[in-house]
C-alpha positions in Angstrom: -15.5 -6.1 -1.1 -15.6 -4.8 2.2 -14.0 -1.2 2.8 -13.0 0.1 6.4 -11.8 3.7 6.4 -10.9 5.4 9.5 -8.5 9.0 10.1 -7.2 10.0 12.8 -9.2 12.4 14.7 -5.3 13.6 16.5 -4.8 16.8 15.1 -1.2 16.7 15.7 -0.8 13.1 13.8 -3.2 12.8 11.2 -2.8 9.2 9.5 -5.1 7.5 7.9 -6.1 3.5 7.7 -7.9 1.6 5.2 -9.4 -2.5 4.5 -10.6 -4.5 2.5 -11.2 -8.3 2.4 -10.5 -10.3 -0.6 -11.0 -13.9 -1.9 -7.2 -14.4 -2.3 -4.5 -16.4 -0.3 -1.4 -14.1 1.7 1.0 -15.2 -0.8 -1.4 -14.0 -4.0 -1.3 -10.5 -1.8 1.6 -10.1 -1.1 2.8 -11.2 -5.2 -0.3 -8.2 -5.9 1.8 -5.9 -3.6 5.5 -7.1 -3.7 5.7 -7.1 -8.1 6.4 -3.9 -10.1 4.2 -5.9 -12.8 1.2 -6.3 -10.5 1.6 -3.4 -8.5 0.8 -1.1 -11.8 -2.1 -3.3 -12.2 -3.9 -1.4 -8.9 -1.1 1.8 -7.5 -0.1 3.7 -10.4 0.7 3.2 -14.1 4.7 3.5 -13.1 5.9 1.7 -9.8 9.9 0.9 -9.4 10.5 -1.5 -6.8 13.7 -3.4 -4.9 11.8 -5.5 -2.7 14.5 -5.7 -0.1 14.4 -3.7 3.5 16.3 -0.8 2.1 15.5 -0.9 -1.2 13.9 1.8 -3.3 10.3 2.7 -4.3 8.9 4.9 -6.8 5.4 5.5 -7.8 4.7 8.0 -11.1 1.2 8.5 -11.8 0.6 11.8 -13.7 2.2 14.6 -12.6 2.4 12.6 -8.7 5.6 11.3 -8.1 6.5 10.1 -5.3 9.9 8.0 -4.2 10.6 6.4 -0.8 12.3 3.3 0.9 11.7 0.1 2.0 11.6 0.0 5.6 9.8 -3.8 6.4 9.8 -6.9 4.3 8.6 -9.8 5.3 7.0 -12.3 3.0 3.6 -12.9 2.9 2.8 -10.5 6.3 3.7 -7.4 6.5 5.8 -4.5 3.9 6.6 -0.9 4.7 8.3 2.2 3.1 8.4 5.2 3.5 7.8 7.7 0.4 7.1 11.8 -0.6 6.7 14.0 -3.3 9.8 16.2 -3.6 8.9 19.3 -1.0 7.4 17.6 0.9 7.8 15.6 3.9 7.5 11.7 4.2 4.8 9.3 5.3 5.4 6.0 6.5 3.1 3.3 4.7 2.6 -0.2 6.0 0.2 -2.9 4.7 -0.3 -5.7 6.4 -2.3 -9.1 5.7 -4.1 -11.3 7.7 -5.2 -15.2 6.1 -8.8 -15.3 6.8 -10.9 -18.4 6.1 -11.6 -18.6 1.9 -9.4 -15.3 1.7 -7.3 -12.5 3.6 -7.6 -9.0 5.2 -5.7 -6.3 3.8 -4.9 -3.4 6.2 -3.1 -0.1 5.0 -1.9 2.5 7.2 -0.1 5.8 6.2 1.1 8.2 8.5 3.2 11.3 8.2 6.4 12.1 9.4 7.4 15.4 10.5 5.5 19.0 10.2 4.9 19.1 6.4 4.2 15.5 5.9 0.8 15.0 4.5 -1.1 11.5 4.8 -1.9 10.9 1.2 -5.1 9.3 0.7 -6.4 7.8 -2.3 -6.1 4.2 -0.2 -9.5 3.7 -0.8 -9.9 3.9 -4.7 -6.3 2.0 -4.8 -7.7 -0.8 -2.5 -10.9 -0.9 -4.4 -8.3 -2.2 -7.8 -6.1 -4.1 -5.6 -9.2 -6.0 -5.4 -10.3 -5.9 -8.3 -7.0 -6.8 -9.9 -6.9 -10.1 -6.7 -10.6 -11.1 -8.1 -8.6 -11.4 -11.9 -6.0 -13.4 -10.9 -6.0 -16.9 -12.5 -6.2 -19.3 -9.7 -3.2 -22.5 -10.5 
């Protein structure tokens, strides 16, 4: 696994982006990052998800809770929502995936909207089971 992590060094518009490579084709991804099923496997233990632009997202781990909305949806490429805890203001997330020769590039970047949005973090341990979770998936 290969891990990029970069932040913002804009004080004004922290965000922060993180990578990883994996040995899985676009559409095994985007299944890893599009299903409620799979994406408990590697977010958190509770994710609700209408995977439509518009839809909702929520994602309950612990005491985190955090709901949002789709923003982007398109298969295999690229999906966005945004999302916050209650109190606080939102972030915008977008992953993207790139097919790569034996595998793909998985970019994530969150970045906060408004004065009390906070980027979240925690993209690196999450990536880190995304690929795990890609590196257990039975290949047809």
């Amino acid at each position: 696994m290969k891990l990029r992590d970069t932040k913002s060094s804009d004080e004004g518009a922290p965000w922060v982006e993180r990578e990883t490579l994996v040995e899985a084709t676009p559409e095994e991804v985007w299944e890893a990052l599009t299903d409620e099923d799979r994406l408990e496997e590697w977010m958190a233990p509770e994710v609700e998800l209408d995977p439509v632009e518009g839809g909702e997202i929520a994602v309950r781990d612990g005491e985190d809770h955090r709901t949002g909305t789709v923003e982007t949806f398109e298969e295999s490429e690229r999906f966005a929502f945004t999302w916050s805890r209650p109190g606080e203001g939102e972030s915008f997330v977008e992953f993207t995936i790139e097919a790569l020769p034996g595998g793909s590039r998985v970019t994530v970047v969150e970045t906060p909207i408004g004065p009390t949005a906070i980027a979240a973090g925690g993209w690196g341990s999450r990536l880190a089971r995304l690929h795990h979770s890609l590196s257990l998936t039975p290949v047809a």
